[in-house]
MARFI-134536 format. One record per residue: residue number from 1; x, y, z of N, C-alpha, C, O in turn. Coordinates in pm, whole numbers. Atoms other than C-alpha are relative to their C-alpha. Layout:
N
[NUM [X Y Z] [X Y Z] [X Y Z] [X Y Z]],
...
This chain:
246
[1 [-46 -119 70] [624 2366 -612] [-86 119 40] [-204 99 70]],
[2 [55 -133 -81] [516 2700 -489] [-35 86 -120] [29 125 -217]],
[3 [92 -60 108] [233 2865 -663] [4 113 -18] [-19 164 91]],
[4 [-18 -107 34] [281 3205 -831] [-135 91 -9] [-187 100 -121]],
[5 [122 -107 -13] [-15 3447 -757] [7 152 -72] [84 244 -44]],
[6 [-6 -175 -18] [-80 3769 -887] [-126 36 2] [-205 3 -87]],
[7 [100 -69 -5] [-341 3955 -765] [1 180 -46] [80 265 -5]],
[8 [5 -128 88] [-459 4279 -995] [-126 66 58] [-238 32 18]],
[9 [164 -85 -74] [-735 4514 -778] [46 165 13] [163 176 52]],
[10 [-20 -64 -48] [-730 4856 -740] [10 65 147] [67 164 192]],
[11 [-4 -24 -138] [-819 4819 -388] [51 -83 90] [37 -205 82]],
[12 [-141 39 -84] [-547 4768 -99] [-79 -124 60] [-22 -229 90]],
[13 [54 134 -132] [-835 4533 109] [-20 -46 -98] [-1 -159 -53]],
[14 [80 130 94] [-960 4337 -192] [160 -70 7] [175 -183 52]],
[15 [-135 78 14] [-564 4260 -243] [71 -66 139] [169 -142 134]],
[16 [-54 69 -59] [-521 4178 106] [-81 -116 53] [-25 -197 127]],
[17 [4 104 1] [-768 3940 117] [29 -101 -98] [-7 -218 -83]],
[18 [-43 75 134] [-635 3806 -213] [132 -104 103] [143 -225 119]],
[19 [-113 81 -63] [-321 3720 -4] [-29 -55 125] [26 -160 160]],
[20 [8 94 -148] [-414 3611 320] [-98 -101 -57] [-70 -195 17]],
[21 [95 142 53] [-656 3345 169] [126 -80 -66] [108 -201 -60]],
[22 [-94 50 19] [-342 3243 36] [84 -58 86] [160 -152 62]],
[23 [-163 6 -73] [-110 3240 302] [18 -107 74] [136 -111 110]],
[24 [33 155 -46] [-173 2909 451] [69 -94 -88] [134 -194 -57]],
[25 [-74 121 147] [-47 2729 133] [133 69 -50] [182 176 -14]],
[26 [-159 -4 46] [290 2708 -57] [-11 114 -60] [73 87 -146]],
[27 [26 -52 106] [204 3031 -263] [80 140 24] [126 195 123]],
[28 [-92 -163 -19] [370 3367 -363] [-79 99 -95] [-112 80 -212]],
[29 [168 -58 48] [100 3635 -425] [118 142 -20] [207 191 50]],
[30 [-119 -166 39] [282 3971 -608] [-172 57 -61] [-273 -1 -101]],
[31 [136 -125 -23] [9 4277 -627] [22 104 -162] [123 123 -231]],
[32 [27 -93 102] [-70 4501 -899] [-122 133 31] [-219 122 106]],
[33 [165 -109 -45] [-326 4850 -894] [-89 4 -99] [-204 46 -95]],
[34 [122 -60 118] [-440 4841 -1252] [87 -127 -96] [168 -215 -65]],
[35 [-20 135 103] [-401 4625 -1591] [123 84 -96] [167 60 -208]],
[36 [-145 -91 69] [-110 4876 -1687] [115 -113 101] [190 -207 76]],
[37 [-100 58 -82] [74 4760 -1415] [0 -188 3] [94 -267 -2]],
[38 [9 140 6] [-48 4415 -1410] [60 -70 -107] [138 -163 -84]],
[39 [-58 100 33] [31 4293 -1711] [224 23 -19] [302 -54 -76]],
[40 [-156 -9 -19] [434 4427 -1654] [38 -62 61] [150 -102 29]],
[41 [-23 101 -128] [426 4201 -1318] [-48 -120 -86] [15 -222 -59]],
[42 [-40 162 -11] [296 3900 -1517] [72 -7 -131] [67 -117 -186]],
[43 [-141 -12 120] [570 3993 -1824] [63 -75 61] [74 -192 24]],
[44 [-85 21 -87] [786 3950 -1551] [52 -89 60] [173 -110 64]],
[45 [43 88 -139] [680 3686 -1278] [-74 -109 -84] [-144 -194 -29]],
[46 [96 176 51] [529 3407 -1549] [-88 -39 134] [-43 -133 199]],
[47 [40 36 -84] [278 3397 -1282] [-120 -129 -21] [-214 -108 -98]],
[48 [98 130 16] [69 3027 -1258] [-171 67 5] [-267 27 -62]],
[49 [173 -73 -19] [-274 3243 -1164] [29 121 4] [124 171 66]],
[50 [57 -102 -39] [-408 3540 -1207] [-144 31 40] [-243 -22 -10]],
[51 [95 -37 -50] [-644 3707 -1015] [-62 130 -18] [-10 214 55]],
[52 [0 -116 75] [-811 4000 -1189] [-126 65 -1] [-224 23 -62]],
[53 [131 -103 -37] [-1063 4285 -1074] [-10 51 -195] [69 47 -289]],
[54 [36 -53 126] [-1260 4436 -1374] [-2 161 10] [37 221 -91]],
[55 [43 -129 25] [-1347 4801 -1278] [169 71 118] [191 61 238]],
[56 [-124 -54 -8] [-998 4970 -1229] [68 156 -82] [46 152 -203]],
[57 [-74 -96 39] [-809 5303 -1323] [125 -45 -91] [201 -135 -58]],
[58 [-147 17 94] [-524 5328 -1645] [-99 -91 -68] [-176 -41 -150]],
[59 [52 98 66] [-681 5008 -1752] [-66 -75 70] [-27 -97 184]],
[60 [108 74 -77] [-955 4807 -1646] [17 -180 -52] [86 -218 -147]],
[61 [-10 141 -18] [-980 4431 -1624] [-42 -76 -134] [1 -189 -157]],
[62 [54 54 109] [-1146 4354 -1937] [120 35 -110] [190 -54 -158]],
[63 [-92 -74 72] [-924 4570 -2147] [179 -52 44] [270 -22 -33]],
[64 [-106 76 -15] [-612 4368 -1965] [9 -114 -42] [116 -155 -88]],
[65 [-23 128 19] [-715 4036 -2019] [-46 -18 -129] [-68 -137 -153]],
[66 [-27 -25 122] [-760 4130 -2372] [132 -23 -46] [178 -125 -98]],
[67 [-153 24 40] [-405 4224 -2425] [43 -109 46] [116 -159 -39]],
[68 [-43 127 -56] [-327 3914 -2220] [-14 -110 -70] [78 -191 -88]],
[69 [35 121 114] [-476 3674 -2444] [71 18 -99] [92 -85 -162]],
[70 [-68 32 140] [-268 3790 -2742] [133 66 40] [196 157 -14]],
[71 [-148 12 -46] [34 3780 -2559] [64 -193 1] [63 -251 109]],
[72 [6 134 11] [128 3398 -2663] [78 -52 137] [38 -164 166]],
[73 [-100 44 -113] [387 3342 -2339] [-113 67 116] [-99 33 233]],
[74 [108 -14 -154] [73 3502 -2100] [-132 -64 -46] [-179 -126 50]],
[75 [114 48 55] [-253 3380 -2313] [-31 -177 116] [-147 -205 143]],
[76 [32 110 -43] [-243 3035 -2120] [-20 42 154] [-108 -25 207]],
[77 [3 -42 -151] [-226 3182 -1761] [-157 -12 31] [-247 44 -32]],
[78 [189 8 -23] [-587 3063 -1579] [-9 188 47] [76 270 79]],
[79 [53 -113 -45] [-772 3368 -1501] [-117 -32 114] [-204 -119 108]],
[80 [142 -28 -78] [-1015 3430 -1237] [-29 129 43] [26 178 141]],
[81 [47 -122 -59] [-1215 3765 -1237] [-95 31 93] [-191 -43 114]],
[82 [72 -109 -126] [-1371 3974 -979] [-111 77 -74] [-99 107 -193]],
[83 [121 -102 68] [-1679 4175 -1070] [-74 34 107] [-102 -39 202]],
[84 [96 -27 -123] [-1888 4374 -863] [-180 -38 -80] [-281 -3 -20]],
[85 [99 5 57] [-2172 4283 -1090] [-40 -124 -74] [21 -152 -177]],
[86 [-31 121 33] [-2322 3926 -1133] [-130 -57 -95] [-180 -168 -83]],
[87 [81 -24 111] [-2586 4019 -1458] [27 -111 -63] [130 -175 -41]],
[88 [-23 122 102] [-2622 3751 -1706] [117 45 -123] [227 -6 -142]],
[89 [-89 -110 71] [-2485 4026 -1980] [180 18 23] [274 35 -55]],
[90 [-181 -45 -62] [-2138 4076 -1753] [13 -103 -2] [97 -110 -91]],
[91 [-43 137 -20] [-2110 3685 -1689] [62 -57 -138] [175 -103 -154]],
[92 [-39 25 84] [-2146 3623 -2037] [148 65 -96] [209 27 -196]],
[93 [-95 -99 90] [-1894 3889 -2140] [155 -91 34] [243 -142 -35]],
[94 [-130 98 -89] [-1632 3714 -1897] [5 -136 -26] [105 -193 20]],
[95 [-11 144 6] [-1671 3388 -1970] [30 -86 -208] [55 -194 -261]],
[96 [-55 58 133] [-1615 3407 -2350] [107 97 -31] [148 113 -146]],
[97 [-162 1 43] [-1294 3576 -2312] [56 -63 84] [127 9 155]],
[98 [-55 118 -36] [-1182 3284 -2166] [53 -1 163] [166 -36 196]],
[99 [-102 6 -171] [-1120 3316 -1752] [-101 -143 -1] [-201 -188 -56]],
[100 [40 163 -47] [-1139 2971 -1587] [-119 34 60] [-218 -13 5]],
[101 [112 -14 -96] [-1399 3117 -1292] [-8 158 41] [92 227 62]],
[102 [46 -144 -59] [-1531 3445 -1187] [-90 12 148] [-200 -38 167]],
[103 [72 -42 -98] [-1613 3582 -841] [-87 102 46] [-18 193 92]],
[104 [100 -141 -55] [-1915 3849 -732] [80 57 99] [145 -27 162]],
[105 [-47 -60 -116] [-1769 4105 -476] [-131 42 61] [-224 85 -7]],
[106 [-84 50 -45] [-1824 4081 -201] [67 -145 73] [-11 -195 155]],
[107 [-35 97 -5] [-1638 3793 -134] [78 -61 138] [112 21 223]],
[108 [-64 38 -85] [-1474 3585 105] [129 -88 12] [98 -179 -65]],
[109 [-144 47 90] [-1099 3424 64] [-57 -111 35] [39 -146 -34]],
[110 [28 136 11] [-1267 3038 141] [-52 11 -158] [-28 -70 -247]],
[111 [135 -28 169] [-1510 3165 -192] [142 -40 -69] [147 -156 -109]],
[112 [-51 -12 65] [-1181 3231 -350] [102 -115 -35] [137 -150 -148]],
[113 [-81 134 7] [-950 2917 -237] [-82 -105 -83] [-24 -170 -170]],
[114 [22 97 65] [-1229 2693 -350] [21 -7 -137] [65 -106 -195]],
[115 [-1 5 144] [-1246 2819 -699] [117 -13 -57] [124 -43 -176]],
[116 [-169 28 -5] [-849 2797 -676] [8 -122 -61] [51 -156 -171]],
[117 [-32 126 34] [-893 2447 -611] [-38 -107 -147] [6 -213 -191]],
[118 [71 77 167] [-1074 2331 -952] [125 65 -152] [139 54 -274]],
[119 [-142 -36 141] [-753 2487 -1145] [116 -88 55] [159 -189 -1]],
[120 [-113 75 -64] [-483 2371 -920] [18 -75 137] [-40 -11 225]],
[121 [-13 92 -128] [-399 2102 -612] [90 135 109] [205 161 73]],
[122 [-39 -130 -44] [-313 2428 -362] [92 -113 134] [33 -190 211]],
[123 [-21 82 -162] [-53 2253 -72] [34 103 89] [46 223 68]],
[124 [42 -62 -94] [-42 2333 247] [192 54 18] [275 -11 -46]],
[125 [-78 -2 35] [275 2511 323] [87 -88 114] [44 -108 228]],
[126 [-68 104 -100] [544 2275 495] [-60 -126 -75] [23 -210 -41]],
[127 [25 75 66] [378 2014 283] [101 -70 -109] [93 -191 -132]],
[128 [-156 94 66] [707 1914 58] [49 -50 64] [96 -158 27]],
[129 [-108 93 -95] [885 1818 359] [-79 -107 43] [-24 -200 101]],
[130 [84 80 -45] [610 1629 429] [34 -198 -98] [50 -313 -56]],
[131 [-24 124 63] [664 1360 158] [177 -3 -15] [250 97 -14]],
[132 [-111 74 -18] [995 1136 146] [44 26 -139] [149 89 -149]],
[133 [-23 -10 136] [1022 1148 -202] [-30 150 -84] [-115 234 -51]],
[134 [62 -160 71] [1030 1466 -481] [-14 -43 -132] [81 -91 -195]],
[135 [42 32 95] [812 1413 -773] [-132 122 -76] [-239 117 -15]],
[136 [100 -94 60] [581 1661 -946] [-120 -26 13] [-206 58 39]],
[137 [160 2 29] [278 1481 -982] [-10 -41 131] [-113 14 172]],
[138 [51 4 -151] [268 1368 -607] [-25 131 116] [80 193 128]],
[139 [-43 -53 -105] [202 1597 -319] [-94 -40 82] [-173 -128 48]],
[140 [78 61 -96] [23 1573 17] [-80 130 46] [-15 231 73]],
[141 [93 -125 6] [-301 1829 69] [-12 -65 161] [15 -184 179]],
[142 [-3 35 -117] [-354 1817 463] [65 -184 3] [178 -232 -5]],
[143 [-80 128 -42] [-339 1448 523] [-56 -114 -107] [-64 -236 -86]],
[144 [-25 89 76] [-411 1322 209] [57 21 -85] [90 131 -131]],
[145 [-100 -6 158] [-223 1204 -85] [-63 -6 -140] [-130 -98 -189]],
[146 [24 -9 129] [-271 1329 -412] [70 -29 -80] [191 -45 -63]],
[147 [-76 69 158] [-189 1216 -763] [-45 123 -72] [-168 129 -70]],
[148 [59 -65 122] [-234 1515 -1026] [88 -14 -142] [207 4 -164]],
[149 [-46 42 110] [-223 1414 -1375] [27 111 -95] [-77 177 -106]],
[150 [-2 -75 113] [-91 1652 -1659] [-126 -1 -114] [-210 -85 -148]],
[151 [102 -44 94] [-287 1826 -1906] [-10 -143 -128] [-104 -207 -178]],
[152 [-33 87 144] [-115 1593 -2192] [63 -112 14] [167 -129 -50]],
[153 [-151 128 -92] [38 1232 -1980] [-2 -29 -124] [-94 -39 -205]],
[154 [-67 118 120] [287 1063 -2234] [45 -96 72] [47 -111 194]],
[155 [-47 117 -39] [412 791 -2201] [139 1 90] [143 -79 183]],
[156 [-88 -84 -112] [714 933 -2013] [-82 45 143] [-56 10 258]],
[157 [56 -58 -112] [511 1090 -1787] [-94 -115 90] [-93 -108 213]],
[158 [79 138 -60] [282 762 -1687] [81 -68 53] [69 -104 170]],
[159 [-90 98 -70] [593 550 -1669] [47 67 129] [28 5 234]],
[160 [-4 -84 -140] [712 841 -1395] [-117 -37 147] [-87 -59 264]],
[161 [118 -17 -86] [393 825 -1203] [2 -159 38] [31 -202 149]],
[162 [10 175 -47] [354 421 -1217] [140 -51 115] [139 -115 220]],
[163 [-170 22 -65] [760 403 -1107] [-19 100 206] [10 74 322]],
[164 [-37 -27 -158] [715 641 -821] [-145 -28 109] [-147 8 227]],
[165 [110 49 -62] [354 499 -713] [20 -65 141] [11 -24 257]],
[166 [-64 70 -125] [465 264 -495] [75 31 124] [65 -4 242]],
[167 [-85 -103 -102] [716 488 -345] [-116 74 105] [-106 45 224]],
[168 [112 -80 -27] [388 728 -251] [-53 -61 120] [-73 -11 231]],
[169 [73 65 -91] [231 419 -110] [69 -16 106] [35 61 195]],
[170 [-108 -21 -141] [513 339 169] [33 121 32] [95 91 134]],
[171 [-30 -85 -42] [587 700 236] [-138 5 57] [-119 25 177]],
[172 [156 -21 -41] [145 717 309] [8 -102 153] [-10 -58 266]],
[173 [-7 48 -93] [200 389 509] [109 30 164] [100 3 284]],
[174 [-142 -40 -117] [520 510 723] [-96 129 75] [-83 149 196]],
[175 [35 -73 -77] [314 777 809] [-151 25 52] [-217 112 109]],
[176 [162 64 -66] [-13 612 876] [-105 77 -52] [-202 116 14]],
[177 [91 -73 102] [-184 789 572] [-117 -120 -27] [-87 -236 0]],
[178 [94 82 83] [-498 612 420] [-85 62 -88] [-191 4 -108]],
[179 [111 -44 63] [-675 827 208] [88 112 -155] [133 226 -170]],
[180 [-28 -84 163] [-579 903 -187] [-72 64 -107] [-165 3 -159]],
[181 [113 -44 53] [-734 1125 -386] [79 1 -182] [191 50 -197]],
[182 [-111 20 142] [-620 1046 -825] [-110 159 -25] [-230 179 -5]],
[183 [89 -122 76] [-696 1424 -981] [64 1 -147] [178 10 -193]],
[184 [37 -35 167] [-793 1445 -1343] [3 93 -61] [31 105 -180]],
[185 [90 -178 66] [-915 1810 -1376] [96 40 -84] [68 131 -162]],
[186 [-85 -99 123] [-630 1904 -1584] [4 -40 -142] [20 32 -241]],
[187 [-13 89 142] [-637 1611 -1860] [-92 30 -66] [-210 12 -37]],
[188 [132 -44 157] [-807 1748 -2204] [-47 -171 -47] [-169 -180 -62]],
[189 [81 115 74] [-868 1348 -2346] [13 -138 82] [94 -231 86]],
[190 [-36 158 -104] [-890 1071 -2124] [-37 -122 -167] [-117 -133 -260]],
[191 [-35 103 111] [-748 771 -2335] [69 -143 76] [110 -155 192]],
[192 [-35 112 -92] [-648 403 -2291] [156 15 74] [194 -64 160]],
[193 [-140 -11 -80] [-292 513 -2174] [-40 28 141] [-15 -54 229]],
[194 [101 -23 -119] [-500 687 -1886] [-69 -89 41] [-22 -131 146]],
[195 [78 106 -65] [-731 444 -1807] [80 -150 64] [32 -230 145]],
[196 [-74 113 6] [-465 178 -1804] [98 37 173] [114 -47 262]],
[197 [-19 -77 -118] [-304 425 -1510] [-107 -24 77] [-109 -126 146]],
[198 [71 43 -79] [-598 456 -1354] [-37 -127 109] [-49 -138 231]],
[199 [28 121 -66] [-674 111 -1311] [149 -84 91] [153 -154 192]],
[200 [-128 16 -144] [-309 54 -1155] [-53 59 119] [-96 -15 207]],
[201 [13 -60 -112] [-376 291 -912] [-91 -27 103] [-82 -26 225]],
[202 [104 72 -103] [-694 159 -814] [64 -163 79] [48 -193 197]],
[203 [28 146 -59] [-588 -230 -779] [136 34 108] [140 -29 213]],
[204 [-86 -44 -133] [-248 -39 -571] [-33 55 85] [44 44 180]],
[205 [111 -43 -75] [-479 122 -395] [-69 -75 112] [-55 -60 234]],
[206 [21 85 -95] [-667 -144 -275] [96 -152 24] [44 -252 73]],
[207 [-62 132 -50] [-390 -425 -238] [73 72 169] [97 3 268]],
[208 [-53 -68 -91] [-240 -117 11] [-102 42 117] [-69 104 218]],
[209 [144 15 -84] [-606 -130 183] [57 152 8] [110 186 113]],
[210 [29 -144 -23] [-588 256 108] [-131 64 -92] [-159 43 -210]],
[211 [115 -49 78] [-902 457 38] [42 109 -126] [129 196 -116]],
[212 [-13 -64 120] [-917 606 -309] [-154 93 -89] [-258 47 -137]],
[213 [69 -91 61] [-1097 906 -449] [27 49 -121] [148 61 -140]],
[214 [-61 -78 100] [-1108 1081 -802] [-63 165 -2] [-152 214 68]],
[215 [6 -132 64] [-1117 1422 -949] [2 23 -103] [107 0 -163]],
[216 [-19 15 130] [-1234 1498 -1270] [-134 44 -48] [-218 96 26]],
[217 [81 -35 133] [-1467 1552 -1581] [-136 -101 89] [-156 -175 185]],
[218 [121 150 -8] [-1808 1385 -1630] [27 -90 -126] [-43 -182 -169]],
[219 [-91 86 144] [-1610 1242 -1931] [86 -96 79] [92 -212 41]],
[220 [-32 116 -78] [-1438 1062 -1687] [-43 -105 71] [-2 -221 71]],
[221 [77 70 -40] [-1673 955 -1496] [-113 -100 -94] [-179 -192 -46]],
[222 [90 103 80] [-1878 794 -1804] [110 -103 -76] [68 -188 -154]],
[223 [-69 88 90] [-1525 619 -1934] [-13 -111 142] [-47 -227 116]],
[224 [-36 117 -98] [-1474 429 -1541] [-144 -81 23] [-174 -169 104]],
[225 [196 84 -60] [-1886 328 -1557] [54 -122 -81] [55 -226 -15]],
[226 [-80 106 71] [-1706 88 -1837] [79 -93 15] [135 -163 -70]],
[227 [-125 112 -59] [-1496 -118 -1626] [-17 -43 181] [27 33 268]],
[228 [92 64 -93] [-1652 -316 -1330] [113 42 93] [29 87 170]],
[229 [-106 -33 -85] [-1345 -220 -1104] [7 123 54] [45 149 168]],
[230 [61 -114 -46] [-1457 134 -1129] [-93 100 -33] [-93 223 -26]],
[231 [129 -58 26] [-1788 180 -1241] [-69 54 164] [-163 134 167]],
[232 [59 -28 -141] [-1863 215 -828] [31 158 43] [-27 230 123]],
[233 [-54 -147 -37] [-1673 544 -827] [-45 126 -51] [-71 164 -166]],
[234 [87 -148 83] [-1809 898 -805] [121 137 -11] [202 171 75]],
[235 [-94 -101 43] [-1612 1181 -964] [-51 126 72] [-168 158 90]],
[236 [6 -120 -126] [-1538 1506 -720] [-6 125 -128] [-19 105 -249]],
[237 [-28 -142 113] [-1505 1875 -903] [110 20 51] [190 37 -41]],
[238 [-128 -50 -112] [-1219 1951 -646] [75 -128 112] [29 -231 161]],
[239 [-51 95 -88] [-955 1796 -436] [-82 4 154] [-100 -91 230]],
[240 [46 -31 -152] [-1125 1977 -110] [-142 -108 26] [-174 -159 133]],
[241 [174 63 -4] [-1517 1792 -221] [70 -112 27] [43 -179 127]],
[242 [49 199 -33] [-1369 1437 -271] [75 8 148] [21 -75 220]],
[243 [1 21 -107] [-1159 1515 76] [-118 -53 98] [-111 -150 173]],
[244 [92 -43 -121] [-1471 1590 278] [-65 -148 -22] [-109 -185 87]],
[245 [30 120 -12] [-1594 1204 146] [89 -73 91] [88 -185 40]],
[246 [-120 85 -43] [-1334 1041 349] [-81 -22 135] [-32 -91 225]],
C-alpha cells in the first residue's frame, strides 16, 4: 500500500529533500509552506506521516501540531519534526506534544528514511508485484520478507496472517528468498495470542530452513527470553538494523 507523505517546510530544498529521500519507495509525498496550509492538505489527504518543520510563516510548527492533536480524525497521524535547534528545552517541548521522532537540520534524507523506518515497513517501489499473493501484513523490503503485525492483532487478524504464512513461505522459496524479518514495532501489548503467532512463525521458519529476524520492544524481547525456542533471539529497532544481520 503506498505511503501518504506530507511534508510541511517553508523551504522549497528542505521539501525537496523530503521527497527525493522518498522516491525510491512506494510513497506519495504532497507539500505544504506553513501549518495554515498544512493542516488543509492533511484535512484533505488523511496523510499516514507527517513531516513537520517548526520555525515557519502564518503558523509555525508547534502551533500546527497543536491544532492537530485536537483534531480527533488527524490527532493519530505519526509526526516527525524538524528543528533547527537540538537544546534539551526544544527536545523536551517536542517530545511531550507527542511526535514519534524529531530531526536537527541539517539533515540528510538516509537521517530521515531511517527514522521513517521505526514507524512504518517503507517498500521499495515495484515491490507489490514482487509478491504472488496480496495481503496487508506481508510485503517484501529489498529481498527480504516481512511480517508487520497490527497495533491491536485479533483473532481475525492472526488467523489471516497464520492462513497466508505459508503462502509467504513458497512465494520466498519460488524466488529463492531466505531471509524473514517478524516486525512488532507497532503492537501496544504483546499477549499469549501473539506469542502463540510468534512461535508458529519461528518453527515455519525453521522447518522452511529460512532465516528469521524480529522487530520490536524490549517488552518483547524479555517475553521470547521465556521460551527456549526463542530466548536465542535479539530484537532490532528497525526493519533496515535486523536486515544488515543477515
Amino acid at each position: 500500500m503506498t505511503l501518504k507523505v506530507l511534508a510541511i517546510d517553508d523551504s522549497k530544498t528542505i521539501r525537496k529533500i523530503v521527497a527525493k529521500a522518498f522516491s525510491t519507495y512506494d510513497c506519495d509525498v504532497a507539500e505544504a509552506e506553513n501549518g495554515v496550509e498544512g493542516l488543509s492538505v492533511a484535512s484533505r489527504n488523511k496523510p499516514d506521516l507527517i513531516v513537520l518543520d517548526i520555525t515557519m510563516p502564518v503558523m509555525n510548527g508547534i502551533e500546527m501540531l497543536s491544532k492537530l492533536k485536537g483534531q480527533p480524525e488527524l490527532k493519530d497521524i505519526p509526526v516527525i519534526m524538524l528543528t533547527a535547534e537540538s537544546g534539551k528545552d526544544n527536545v523536551m517541548q517536542i517530545v511531550k506534544m507527542g511526535v514519534k521522532d524529531y530531526i536537527v537540520k541539517p539533515f540528510k534524507g538516509e537521517q530521515l528514511i531511517e527514522r521513517v523506518m521505526k514507524i512504518y515497513t517503507l517498500e521499495p517501489k515495484g515491490a507489490t508485484a514482487v509478491n504472488e499473493f496480496s495481503n496487508p501484513f506481508f510485503s517484501v523490503f529489498d529481498d527480504v520478507q516481512v511480517l508487520t503485525l497490527p497495533e491491536k492483532p485479533d483473532r481475525a487478524a492472526i488467523a489471516e496472517i497464520e492462513g497466508n504464512l505459508g503462502t509467504a513461505l513458497k512465494s520466498m522459496a519460488s524466488k529463492g528468498l531466505s531471509h524473514f524479518v517478524l516486525d512488532t514495532k507497532k503492537v501496544k501489548e504483546i499477549n499469549m495470542l501473539i506469542i502463540k503467532l510468534i512461535m508458529a512463525v519461528v518453527q515455519a521458519c525453521e522447518k522452511n530452513k529460512v532465516h528469521l529476524r524480529f522487530v520490536g520492544s524490549e517488552g518483547l524481547e524479555n517475553e521470547l527470553k521465556g521460551f527456549e525456542e526463542t530466548s536465542r533471539f535479539t530484537i532490532h529497532s528497525s526493519v533496515k538494523d535486523a536486515k544488515a544481520t543477515f
